[in-house]
VEXKE-405580 format. One record per residue (C-alpha): residue in one letter; z, x, y. Coordinates in steps of 0.2 Angstrom, whole numbers, padded with zeros to 4 digits, always signed. Last residue first. Layout:
AZXY/...
# end
This chain:
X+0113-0035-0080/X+0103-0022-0071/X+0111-0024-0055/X+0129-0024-0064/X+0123-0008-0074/X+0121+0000-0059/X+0135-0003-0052/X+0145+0002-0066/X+0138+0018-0063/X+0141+0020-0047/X+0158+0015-0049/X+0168+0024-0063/X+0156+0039-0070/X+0150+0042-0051/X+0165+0042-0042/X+0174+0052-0058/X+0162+0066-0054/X+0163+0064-0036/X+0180+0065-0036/X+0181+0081-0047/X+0188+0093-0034/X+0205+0085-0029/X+0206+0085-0008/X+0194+0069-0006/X+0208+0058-0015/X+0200+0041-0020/X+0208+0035-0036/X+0199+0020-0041/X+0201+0004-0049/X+0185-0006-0050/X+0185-0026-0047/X+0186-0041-0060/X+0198-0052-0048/X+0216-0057-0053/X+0223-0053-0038/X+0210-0066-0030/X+0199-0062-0014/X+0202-0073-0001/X+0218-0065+0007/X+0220-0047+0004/X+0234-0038-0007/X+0234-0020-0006/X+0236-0011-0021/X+0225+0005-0018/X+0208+0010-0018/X+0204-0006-0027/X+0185-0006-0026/X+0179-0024-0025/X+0163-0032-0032/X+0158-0048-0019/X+0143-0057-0028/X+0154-0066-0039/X+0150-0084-0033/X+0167-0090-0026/X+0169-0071-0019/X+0154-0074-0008/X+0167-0086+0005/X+0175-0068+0007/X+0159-0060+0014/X+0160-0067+0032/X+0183-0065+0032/X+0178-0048+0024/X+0168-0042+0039/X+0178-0046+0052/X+0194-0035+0043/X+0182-0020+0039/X+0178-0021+0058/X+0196-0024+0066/X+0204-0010+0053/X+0221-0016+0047/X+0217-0024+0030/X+0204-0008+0026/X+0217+0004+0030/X+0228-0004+0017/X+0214-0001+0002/X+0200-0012-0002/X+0182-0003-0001/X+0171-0016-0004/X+0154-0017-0014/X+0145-0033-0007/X+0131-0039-0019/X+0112-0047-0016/X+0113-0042+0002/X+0105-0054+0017/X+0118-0067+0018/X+0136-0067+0024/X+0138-0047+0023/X+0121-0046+0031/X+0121-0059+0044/X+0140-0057+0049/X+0138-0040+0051/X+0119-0043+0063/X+0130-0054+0073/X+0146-0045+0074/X+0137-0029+0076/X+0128-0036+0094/X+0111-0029+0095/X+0105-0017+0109/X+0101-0003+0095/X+0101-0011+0079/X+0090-0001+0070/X+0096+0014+0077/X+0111+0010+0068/X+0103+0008+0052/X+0110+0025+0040/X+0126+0024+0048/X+0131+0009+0044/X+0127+0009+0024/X+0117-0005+0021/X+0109+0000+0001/X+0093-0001-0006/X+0094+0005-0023/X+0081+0016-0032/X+0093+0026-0042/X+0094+0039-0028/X+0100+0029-0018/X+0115+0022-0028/X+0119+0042-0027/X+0117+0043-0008/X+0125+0026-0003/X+0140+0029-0014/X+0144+0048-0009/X+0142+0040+0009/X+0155+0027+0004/X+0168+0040-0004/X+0165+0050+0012/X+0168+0035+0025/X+0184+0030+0015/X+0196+0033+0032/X+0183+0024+0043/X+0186+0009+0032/X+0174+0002+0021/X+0162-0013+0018/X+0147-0008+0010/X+0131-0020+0007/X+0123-0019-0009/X+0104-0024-0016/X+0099-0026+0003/X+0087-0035+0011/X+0087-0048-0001/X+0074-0063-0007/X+0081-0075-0015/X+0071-0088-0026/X+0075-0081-0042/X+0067-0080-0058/X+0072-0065-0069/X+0059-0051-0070/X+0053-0043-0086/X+0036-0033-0081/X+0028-0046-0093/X+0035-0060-0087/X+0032-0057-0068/X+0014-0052-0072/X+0013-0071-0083/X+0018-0079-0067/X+0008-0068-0058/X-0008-0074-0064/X-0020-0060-0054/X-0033-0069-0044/X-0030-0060-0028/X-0025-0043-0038/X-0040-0041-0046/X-0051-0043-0031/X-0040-0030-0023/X-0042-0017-0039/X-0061-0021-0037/X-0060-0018-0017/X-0052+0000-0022/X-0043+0005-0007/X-0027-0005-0009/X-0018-0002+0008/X+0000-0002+0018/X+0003+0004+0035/X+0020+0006+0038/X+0013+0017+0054/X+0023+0032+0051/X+0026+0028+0032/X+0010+0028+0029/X+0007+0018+0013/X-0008+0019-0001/X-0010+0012-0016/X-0022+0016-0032/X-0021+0033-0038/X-0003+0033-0031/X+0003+0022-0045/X-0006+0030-0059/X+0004+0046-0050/X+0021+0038-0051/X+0036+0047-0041/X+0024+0050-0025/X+0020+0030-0023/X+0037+0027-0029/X+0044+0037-0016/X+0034+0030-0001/X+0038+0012-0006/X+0058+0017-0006/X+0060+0025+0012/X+0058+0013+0026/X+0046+0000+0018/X+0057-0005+0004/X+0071-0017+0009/X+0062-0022+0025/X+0049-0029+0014/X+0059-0039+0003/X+0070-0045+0015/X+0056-0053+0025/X+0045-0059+0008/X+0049-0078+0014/X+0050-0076+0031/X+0030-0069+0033/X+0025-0066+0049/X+0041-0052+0055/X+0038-0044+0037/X+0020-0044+0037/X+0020-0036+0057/X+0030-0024+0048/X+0022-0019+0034/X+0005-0017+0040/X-0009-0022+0028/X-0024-0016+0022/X-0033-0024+0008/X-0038-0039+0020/X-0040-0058+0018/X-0021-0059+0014/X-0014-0067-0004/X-0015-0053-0013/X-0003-0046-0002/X+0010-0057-0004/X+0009-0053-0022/X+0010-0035-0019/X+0026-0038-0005/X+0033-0051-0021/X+0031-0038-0037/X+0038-0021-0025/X+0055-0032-0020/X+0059-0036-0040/X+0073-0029-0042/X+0082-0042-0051/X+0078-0035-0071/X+0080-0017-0067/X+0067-0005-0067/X+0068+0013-0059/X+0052+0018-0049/X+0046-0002-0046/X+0042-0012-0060/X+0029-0019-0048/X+0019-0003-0045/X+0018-0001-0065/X+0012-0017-0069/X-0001-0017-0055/X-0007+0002-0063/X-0006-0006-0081/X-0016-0021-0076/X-0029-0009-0066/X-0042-0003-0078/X-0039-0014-0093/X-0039-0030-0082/X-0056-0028-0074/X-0066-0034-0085/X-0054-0050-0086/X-0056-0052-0068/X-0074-0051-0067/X-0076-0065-0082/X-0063-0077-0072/X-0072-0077-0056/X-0089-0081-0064/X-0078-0095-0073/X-0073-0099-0056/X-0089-0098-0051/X-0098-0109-0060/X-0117-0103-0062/X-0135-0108-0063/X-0149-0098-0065/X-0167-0098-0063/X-0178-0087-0074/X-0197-0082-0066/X-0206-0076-0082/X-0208-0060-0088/X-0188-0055-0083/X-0183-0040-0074/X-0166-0033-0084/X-0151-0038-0095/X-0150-0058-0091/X-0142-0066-0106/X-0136-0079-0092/X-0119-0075-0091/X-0123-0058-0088/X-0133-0063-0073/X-0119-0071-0066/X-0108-0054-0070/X-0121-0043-0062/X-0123-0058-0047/X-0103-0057-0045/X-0102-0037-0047/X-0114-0033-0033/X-0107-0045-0023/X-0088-0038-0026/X-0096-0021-0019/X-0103-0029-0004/X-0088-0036+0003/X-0095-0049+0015/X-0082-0063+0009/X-0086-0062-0009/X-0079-0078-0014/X-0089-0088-0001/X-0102-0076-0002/X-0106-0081-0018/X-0105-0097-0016/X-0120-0098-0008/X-0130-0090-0020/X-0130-0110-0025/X-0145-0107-0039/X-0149-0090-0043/X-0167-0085-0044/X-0174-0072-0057/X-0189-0061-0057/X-0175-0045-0059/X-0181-0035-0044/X-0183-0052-0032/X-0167-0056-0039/X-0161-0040-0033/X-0168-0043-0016/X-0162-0060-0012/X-0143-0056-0018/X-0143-0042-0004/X-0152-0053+0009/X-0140-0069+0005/X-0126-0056+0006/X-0133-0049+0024/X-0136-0067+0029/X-0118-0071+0027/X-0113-0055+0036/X-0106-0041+0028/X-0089-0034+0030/X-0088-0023+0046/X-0092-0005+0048/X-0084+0004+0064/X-0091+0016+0071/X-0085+0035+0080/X-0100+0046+0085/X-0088+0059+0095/X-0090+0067+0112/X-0083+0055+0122/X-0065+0052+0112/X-0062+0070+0107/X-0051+0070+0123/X-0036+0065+0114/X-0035+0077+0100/X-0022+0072+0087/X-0023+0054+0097/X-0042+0052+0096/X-0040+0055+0077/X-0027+0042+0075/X-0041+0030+0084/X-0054+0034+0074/X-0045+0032+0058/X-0043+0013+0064/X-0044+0006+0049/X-0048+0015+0034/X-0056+0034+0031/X-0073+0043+0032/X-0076+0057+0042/X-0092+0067+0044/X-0091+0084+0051/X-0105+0096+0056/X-0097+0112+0053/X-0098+0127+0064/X-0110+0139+0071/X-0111+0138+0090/X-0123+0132+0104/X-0130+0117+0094/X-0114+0106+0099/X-0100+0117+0110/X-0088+0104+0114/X-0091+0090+0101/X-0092+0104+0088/X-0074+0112+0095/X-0067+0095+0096/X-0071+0091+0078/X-0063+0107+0074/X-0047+0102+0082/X-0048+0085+0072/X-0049+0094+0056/X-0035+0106+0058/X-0025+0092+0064/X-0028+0080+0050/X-0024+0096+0039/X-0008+0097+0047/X-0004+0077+0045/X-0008+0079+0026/X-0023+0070+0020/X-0024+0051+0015/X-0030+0046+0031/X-0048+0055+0028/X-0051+0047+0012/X-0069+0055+0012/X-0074+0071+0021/X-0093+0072+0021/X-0097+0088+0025/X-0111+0096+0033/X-0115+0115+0033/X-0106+0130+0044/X-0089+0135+0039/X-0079+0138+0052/X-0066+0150+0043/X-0050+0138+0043/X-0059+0120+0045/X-0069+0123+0030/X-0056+0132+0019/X-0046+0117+0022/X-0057+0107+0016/X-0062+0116+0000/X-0044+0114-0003/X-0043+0096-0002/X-0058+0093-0012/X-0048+0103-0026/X-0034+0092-0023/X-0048+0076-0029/X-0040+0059-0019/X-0045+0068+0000/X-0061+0069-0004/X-0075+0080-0002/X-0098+0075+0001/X-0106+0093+0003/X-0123+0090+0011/X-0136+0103+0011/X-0149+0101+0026/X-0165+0099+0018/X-0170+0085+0031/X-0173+0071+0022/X-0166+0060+0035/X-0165+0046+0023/X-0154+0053+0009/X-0142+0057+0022/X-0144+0040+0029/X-0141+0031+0013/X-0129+0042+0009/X-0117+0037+0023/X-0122+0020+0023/X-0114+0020+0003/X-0098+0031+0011/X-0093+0017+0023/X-0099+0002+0012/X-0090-0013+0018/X-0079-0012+0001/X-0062-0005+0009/X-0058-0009+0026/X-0066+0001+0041/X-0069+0017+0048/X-0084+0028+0051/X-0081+0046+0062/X-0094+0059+0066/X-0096+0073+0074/X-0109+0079+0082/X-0115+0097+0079/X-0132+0094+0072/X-0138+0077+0079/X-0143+0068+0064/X-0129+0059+0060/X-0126+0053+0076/X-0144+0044+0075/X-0139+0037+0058/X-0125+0030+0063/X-0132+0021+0076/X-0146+0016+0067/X-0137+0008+0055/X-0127-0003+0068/X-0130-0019+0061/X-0127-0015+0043/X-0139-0010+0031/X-0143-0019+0018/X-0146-0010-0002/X-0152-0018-0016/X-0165-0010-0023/X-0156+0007-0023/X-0140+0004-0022/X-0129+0019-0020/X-0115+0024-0033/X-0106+0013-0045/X-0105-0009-0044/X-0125-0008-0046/X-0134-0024-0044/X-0152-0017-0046/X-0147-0003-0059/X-0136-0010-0069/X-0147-0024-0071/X-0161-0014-0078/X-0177-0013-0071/X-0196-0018-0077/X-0209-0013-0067/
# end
């Protein structure tokens, strides 16, 4: 028989000739098979969740209808929610579980405990969930005593002898061998979509289209292999990388979103959390901290190409790439060329913060007005009382001195006479005082006071600040927050 190789190494639906099963197939499929039961399949992205899935259900044969929802389609999601509403019996497959609403999760999850509870003895739906990491887990926690009763498995990369047995049997369909398969795993790693699209391309490279008469052996380089993959996978995902980097409102030094992707790229998972990233890696700290409190959730929601291919929880700072094709890309991305191309500046820094603000209590409304509207322009800005609870137990002097001395690219200060006589204002300016000497200090004269270490004949903003008149926002904006903006931009 001949076959094509699309169809024996297949990177798009469930292989047929070259399917393996993982260790606990059976398992799976014996959960799946009890009416009732349901059932709950984590793990990272290319190990194959939804392929087992189908694989089972296609084995079972047992004329039950099987209705296969994902989170990603909103049509999906309403079908869902009229399942868990009226009890609709049937099974479902609910893919990208993690990716629904936290209500819906619930909805889900007490369903679940219903079919645990009562099995065969009432009509509901027999559930099948699919998500990442630890979805289990976060179901456990909607419903805690869901644990006993629910089929929950993990599927793991592949083994090295599930890869050999994967690449074995779709040369046996094609009447080929490939020389040093074992480099395939290496690059692979057990991700079984990756290994389906390494031997199609190798094959490629060979002229090899379908089974061959004669027994063809074939010899490869991987990083040429490597190379081939990537750049058939460029005009899918470059603009959607591109996008994510730029962030939601480009400007040539904001750059936080380009180093936390390209950090990623460099783990051995797609799914990441933020925090223990941030605390691991020094070098990307201040990036990540910058965005994974509030501006990585807002561009995923602003940009829909974005949000077609990264996910974050905000609640767990959990961070993923879902597609193992779009991760593949993304680890042998040249990101040199990426940061030309989305129009960076080189720079070795690495902020927490675009702008610090230093003010005096009696300016606290003209700072707020600054933080909210330099916020909304995709600026991360320390404003004090937006991160006390962050530095509950910590000493201010230390964590001041750290982020008016250090950690923000600019400090915007609000110089009047209550700033010289306030303790706090007056501690910070001697730390970000020394700054002045490289123009990263932008003073607001609210008045003319002189202060020592910062020159009379500084480039600063005059401004009127009177909270009684009814256009000072209007001329706040207009006067400083906009020439802020076009300072981070310059």
């Amino acid at each position: 028989m001949v076959l094509l190789l699309e169809e024996v190494f297949r990177t798009e639906g469930v292989p047929e000739f070259t399917f393996v099963a993982p260790p606990n197939y059976s398992e799976i499929l014996l959960d799946i098979r009890r009416s009732g039961k349901p059932v709950v399949l984590e793990g990272q992205s290319g190990t194959g969740k939804t392929t087992c899935v189908k694989r089972i259900v296609a084995e079972l044969g047992d004329g039950l209808q099987t209705e296969y929802l994902t989170a990603r389609n909103p049509v999906h999601v309403s079908r869902i929610e009229t399942i868990v509403q009226q009890h609709l019996t049937g099974r479902f497959v609910i893919d990208d579980f993690h990716r629904l609403s936290q209500p819906l999760q619930e909805q889900i999850a007490n369903v679940a405990k219903l079919s645990a509870e009562l099995g065969d003895e009432a009509d509901l739906p027999k559930l099948i969930i699919i998500g990442i990491n630890q979805v289990g887990s976060a179901l456990i926690q909607l419903v805690p005593d869901i644990a006993k009763r629910t089929g929950i498995h993990r599927i793991s990369p592949g083994r090295k002898a599930d890869i050999a047995e994967l690449v074995e049997s779709g040369c046996s369909s094609l009447n080929v061998k490939i020389v040093n398969s074992d480099a395939i795993y290496n690059e692979s790693r057990g991700d079984y979509w990756l290994t389906q699209q390494l031997c199609q391309s190798i094959c490629i490279s060979s002229n090899v289209t379908q089974t061959q008469e004669d027994i063809k052996s074939i010899e490869f380089n991987i990083d040429e292999i490597r190379q081939r993959v990537v750049e058939r996978l460029r005009a899918a995902y470059y603009p959607a990388v591109k996008e994510f980097c730029r962030g939601r409102r480009f400007r040539p030094s904001n750059d936080p979103y380009f180093k936390l992707l390209r950090e990623v790229g460099q783990q051995e998972s797609s799914i990441v959390d933020l925090t223990e990233m941030a605390n691991a890696v020094p070098t990307v700290r201040g990036s990540i901290n910058n965005i994974k409190d509030y501006r990585l959730q807002i561009l995923i929601e602003s940009k829909p190409l974005v949000a077609t291919h990264f996910y974050y929880n905000t609640d767990t700072k959990t961070f993923a790439i879902e597609d193992p094709a779009l991760f593949y890309f993304i680890k042998h991305l040249d990101w040199n060329q990426l940061r030309q191309d989305c129009g960076f500046r080189e720079s070795s820094d690495d902020y927490q913060f675009d702008v610090a603000l230093s003010f005096a209590g009696e300016n606290r409304e003209l700072a707020q007005h600054i933080y909210e509207g330099l916020r909304t322009l995709d600026v991360t800005v320390f404003y004090d009382a937006m991160f006390e609870a962050n530095y509950l137990g910590k000493a201010w002097s230390a964590q001041f001195a750290e982020i008016f001395g250090k950690s923000s690219r600019y400090v915007v200060c609000l110089l009047d006479q209550n700033h010289a006589n306030k303790i706090w204002p007056t501690f910070e300016r001697e730390v970000f005082s020394p700054r002045v000497a490289s123009a990263s200090v932008i003073p607001i004269f609210l008045d003319k006071t002189k202060f020592v270490g910062i020159p009379q004949d500084i480039v600063g903003i005059p401004f009127t600040f009177d909270p009684t008149l009814p256009d000072w926002r209007t001329r706040a904006d207009s006067e400083i927050i906009y020439k802020l903006i076009d300072k981070l931009s310059a």
